[in-house]
N, C-alpha and C positions, 0 to 999 in steps of 0.2 A: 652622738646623741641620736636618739631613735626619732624618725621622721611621721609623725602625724598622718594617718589616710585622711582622704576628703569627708569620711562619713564622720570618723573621730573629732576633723575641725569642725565640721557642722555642730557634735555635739556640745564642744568647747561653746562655740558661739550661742548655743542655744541654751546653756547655763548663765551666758552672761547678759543674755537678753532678759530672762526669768529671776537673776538677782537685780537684773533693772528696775522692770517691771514693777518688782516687790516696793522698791522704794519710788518708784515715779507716779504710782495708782494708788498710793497710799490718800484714798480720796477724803477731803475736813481735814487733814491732819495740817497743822500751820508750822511754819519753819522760820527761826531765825541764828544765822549765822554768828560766828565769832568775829570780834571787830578787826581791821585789817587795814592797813593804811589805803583809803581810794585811790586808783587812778583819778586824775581830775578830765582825763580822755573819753573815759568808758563814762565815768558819770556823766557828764556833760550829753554822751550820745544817747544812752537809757533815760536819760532824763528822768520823770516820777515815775517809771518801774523800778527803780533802784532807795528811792526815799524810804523811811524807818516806817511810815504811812502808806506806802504802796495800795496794798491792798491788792498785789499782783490774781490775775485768776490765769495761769497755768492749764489752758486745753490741748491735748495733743487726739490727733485726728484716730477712728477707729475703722478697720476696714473690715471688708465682707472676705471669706473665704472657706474653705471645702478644707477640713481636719481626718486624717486618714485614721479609723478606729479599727480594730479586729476583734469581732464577736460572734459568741458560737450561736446566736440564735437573733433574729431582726431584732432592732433595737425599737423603743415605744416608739409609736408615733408621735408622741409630744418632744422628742429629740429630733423631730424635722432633719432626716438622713435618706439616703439613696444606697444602692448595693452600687461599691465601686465597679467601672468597666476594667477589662481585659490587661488595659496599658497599665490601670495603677496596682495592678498585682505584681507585676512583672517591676514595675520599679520599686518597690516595698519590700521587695526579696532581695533585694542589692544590700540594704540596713540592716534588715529584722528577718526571724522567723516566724512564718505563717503554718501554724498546726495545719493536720487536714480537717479536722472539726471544727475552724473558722475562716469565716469570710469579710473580708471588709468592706467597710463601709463610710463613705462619706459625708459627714457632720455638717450642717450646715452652723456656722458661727459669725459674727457681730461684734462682737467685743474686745477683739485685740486690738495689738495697734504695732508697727514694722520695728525694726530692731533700731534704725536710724533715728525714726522719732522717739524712740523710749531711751536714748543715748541722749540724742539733740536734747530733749527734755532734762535730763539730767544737769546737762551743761549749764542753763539757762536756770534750773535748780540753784547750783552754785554759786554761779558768778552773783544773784539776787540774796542768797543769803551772804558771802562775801562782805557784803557793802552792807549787812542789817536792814535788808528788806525782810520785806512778809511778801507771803504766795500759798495760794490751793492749788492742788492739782486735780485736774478731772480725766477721763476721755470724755471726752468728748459728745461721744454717744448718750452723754448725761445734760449736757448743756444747751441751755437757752442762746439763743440773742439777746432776749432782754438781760442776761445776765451778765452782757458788755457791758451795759448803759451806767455811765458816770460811775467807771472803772478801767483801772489799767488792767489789759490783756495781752499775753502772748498766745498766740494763734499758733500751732505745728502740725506740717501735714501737707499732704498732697491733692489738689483742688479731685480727685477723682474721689478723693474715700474722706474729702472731707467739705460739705457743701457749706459751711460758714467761709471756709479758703477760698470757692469757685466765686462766693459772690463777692467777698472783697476785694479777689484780685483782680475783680474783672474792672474796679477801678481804675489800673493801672494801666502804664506801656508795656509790659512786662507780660508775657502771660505763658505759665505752666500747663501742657498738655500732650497725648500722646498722637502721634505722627501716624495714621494708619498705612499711608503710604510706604513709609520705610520700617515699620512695624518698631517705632523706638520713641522714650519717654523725650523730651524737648522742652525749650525754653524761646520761646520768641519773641522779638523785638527792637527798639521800641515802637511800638503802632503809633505812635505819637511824637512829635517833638521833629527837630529841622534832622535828625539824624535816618539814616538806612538802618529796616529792619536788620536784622540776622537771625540766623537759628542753631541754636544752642543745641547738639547734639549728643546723648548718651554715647560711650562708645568702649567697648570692650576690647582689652590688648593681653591674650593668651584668656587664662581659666578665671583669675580672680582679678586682675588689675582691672581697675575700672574708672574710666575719665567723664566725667558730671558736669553738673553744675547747679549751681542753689541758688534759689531767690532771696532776700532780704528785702522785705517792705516795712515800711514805719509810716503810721497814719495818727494824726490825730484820735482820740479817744471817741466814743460816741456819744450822745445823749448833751443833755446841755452845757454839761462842764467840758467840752469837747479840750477844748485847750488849755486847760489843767490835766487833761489823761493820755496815755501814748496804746498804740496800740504795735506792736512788734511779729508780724507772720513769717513765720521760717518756714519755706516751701522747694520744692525741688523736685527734679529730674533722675532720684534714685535713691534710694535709701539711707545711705552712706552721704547724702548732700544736708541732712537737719544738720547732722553732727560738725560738717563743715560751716554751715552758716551759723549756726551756736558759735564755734570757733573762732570765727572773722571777727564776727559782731562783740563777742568778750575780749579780743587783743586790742592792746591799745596801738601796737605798731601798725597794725591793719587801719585802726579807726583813725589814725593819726596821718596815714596816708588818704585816706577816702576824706577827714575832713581839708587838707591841703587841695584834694580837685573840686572842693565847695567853694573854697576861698578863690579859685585861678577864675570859678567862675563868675563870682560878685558877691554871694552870701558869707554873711560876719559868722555864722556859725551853720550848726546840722539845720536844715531845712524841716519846717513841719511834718514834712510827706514826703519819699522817694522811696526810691528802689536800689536794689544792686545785685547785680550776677556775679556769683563767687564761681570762679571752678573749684574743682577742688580732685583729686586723683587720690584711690582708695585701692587697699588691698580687701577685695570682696567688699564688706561695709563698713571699715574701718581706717578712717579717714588717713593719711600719709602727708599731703600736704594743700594748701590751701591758697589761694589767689584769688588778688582782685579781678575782674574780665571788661565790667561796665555799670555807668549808676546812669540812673535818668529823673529828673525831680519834677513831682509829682505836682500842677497845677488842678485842685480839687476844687469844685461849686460852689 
C-alpha cells in the first residue's frame, strides 16, 4: 500500500475538516436524531441538554488568522491582505506552484474555527440528537451573551479565540492558557480547593503524536432559570483536546467512573458545577485515546 506524503495527509485532513464544517455551520438549521435506547449515565450527566425541549444553542469558538492566497495583481483593499514575506514563499513552494506572474498574499480572515472544535462539535451534535434533543449551531463570531440567558449551551473553544470561554472559565480552578515561558499551550490547576496546583502540559512525541489535555466544565445555566439550564464548555490545550473531551463526556464508561469519584467524595449524584482534565494522546488532531487526569468541584456565589 502506497504511503501518504505529509502534504497529501494535510490535504486528507483538510477535506475532512471542510465536510465538517459543512455540517457543523450549517447555522438555524434544527436537528433531531433517531430514537435509541439512553444510556441512564450520560443522561443523567447532560442532564436538560439532552431533554426533547432542550433548546441546546451549539457555539463553537472562531479564531483570527493569515490565509495564503496567490494573485497576479494586489488584491482590493476591502479584502484587508498584506503582500506575504520572503519565509512564506519559500514554504508555499513545498505544496503548490507559484507562476512567476504571481505573488502571495496574506488574507486577513475571522471566521473559521480549528479542526478539533468543528469535530468536538460534531460529537456533541450527535450524542444530543441520539437521545432526541434539539440544537442550533453558531460560530460563535455570531453570538451574543444574552443569547445564553435561560437556555441550555455548549460553549467549544479555546479561551484565546474564544472570549465567552476566557470569561467563564475564569470562574473556575481550572484554567486554559499559553505558557510564554516554555512557548506551550497549558492547563493549570486547581487555583482553588485544599489540593496542589499543577501544569498540564502540551507535549509532542516525533512529527504527529501529540499528548494534551482538555477541560470539561459544567455550570449551571444563566439568567433566572439558572437551575433548570446546564451550561457544558469544551476547552483545551490543542486542537485534538474538543474532540477528546466530546469523547469523555458522551462515554458512559468514562462518566460512570467520574460519577463513582463524586460518590467516594459525599455527593448523591453530578454536582451543579465542576470541572475535569481529560488527557487525551492524538495522532496530529485525531484523538487515539482518552483518560481521566483530575476533577475539582466548583463552589460558585
Amino acid at each position: 500500500m502506497p504511503t501518504r506524503s505529509p502534504a497529501s495527509r494535510k490535504w486528507v485532513l483538510g477535506l475532512l475538516a471542510a465536510a465538517c464544517l459543512a455540517t457543523a455551520f450549517a447555522a438555524g438549521i434544527w436537528t433531531r436524531g433517531i430514537a435509541t435506547q439512553p444510556d441512564r449515565i450520560v443522561a443523567e450527566a447532560w442532564g436538560p441538554l439532552l431533554q426533547a425541549d432542550g433548546n441546546v444553542l451549539l457555539s463553537v469558538a472562531s479564531h483570527n488568522h493569515m490565509q495564503v492566497r496567490a494573485r497576479t495583481r494586489q488584491p482590493d483593499p476591502a479584502e484587508s491582505s498584506v503582500e506575504a514575506p520572503a519565509q512564506v514563499n519559500d514554504w508555499y513552494r513545498k505544496y503548490f506552484q507559484l507562476r512567476s506572474d504571481q505573488k502571495l498574499y496574506l488574507m486577513f480572515v475571522d471566521t473559521s474555527t480549528r479542526f478539533g472544535d468543528a469535530i468536538g462539535a460534531s460529537e456533541v451534535f450527535q450524542t444530543i440528537a441520539k437521545f432526541r434533543g434539539s440544537s442550533q449551531i453558531f460560530p460563535e463570531r455570531v453570538v451574543t451573551e444574552a443569547m445564553f440567558r435561560n437556555r441550555n449551551v455548549v460553549l467549544i473553544g479555546m479561551p484565546e479565540n474564544s472570549p465567552i470561554a476566557d470569561r467563564l472559565l475564569a470562574r473556575g480552578g481550572f484554567q486554559v492558557g499559553f505558557d510564554e515561558a516554555i512557548h506551550k499551550e497549558t492547563i493549570i490547576g486547581p487555583l482553588r480547593g485544599p489540593g496542589a496546583a499543577r501544569t498540564y502540559v502540551t507535549k509532542r512525541n516525533g512529527s504527529d503524536l501529540v499528548e494534551s489535555h482538555a477541560l470539561v466544565t459544567v455550570l449551571p445555566g444563566e439568567g433566572d432559570g439558572g437551575s433548570l439550564h446546564r451550561m457544558l464548555i469544551l476547552s483545551g490545550s490543542h486542537s485534538s483536546c474538543t474532540i477528546g473531551a466530546a469523547e469523555f463526556f458522551s462515554s458512559a464508561s468514562h462518566l460512570r467512573e467520574l460519577l463513582e469519584r463524586f460518590r467516594r467524595e459525599g455527593y448523591a449524584g453530578f454536582p451543579s458545577a465542576y470541572q475535569v482534565v481529560v488527557g487525551c494522546t492524538a495522532d496530529s488532531v485525531l484523538p487515539l485515546s482518552v483518560q481521566y487526569e483530575s476533577h475539582l468541584v466548583l463552589k460558585l456565589p
